[in-house]
C-alpha positions as CSV (number, residue, x, y, z in Angstrom):
1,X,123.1,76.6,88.0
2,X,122.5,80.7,87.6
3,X,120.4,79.9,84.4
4,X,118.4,77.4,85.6
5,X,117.7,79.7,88.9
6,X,116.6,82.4,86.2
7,X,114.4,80.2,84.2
8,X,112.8,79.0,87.9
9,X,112.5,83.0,88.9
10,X,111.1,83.5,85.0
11,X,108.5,80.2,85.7
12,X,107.6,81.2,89.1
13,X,106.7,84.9,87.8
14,X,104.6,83.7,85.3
15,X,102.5,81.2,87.5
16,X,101.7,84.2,90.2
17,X,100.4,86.0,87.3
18,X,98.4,83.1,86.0
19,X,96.9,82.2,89.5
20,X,96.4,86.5,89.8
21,X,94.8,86.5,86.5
22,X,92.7,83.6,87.4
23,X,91.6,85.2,90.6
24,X,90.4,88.8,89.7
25,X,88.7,86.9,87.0
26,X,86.4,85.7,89.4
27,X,85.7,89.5,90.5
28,X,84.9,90.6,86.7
29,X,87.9,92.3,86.2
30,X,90.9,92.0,83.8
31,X,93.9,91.0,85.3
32,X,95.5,95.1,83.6
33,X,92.2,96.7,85.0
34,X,93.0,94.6,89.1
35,X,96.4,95.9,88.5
36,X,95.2,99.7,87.7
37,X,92.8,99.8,91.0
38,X,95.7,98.4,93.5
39,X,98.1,101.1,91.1
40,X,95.5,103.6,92.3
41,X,95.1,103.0,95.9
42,X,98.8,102.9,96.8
43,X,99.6,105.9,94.2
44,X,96.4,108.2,94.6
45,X,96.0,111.1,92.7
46,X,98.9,110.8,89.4
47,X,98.3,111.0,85.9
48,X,97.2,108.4,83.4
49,X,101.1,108.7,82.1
50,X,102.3,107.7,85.3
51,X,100.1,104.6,85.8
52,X,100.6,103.7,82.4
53,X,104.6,103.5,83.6
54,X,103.8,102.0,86.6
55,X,101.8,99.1,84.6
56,X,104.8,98.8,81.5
57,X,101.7,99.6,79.5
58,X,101.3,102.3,76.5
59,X,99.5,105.5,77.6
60,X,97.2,104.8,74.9
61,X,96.3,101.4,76.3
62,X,95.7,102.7,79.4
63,X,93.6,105.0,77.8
64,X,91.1,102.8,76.9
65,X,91.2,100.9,79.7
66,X,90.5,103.7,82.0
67,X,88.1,104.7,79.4
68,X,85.8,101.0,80.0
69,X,86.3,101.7,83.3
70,X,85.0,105.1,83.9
71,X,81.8,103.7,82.0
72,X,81.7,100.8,83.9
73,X,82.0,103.9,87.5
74,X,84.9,102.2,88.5
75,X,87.4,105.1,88.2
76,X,86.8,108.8,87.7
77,X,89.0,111.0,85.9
78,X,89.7,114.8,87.1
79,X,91.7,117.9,85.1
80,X,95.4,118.1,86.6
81,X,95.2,121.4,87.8
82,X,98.8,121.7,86.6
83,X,98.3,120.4,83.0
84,X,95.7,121.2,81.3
85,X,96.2,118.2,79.2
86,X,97.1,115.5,81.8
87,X,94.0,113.7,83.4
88,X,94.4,112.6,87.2
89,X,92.7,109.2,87.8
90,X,90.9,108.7,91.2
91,X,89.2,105.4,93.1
92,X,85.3,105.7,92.9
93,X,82.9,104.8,96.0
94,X,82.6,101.3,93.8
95,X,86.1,100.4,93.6
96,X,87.2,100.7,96.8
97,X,85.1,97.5,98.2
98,X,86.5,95.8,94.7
99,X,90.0,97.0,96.0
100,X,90.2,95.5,99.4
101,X,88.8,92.0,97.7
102,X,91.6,92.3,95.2
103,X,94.1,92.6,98.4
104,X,92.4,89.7,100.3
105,X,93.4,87.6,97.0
106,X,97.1,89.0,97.0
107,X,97.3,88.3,100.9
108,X,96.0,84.6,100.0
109,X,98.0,84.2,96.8
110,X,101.1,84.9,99.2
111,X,100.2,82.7,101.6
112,X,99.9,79.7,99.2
113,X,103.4,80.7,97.3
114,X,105.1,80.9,100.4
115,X,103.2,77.4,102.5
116,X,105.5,75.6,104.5
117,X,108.7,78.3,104.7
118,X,109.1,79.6,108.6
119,X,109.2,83.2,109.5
120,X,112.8,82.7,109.3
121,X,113.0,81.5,105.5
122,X,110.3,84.0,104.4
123,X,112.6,87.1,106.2
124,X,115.8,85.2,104.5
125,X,113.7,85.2,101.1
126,X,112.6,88.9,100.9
127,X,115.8,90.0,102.0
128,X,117.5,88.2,99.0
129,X,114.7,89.1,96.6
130,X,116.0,93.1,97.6
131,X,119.1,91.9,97.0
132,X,118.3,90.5,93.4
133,X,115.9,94.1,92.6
134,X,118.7,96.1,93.4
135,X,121.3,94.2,91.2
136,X,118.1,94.0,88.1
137,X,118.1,98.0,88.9
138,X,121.9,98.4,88.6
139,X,122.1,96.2,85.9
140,X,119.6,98.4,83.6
141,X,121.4,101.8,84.2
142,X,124.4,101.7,82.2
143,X,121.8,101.0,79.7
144,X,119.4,103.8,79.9
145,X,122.4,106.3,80.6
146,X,123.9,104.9,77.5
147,X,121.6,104.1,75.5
């Protein structure tokens, strides 16, 4: 039964990014570029190294797509005043409207994956989906201390 579970988690991953991709399409936007705007309005004002983390995406690629976007006026880019080299990205007047669209499709994604389950289940389900984070987390460290 645990690997089936895991191949279910794997599967339902993979169709809430499908249906996300599918979405933000409809807005114009790459599902990476979506994910950089929402990255920006709950992280304002970090470096294009830290949303590239926060994505599990090169800094390069995140170079050019920050690049595209800054042409397109959806992001601006600003000198860190505390690196020289480092480049902080910022919202523009133009993505914010984009922004709250992209979180009315989240809000209705969630409320299609979770149709049906009571207030009850859903509190029971988030609760065990920290559980489950928390054991992914622990599991990685001896890893990364280790190497």
């Amino acid at each position: 039964m645990p690997t089936r579970l895991l191949y279910r988690m794997a599967d339902n991953s993979h169709q809430l990014r499908l249906l996300f991709n599918e979405r933000v399409r409809g807005l114009g936007l790459t599902a990476a570029q979506a994910r950089l705007l929402l990255s920006l309005q709950r992280n304002p004002g970090k470096n294009q190294v830290f949303y590239a983390e926060r994505l599990e995406i090169e800094p390069i690629t995140l170079t050019r797509i920050a690049d595209r976007m800054e042409e397109s006026g959806w992001i601006e880019r600003r000198a860190d005043p505390s690196d020289r080299r480092a480049r902080i990205l910022h919202l523009t007047a133009k993505s914010r409207g984009i922004v709250t669209q992209l979180q009315a499709i989240i809000d209705g994604i969630s409320e299609a994956t979770l149709k049906g389950l009571t207030p009850m289940e859903r509190e029971t389900l988030s609760g065990l989906l920290e559980r489950i984070e928390t054991n992914l987390d622990n599991a990685r460290e001896p890893e990364i201390l280790h190497g």
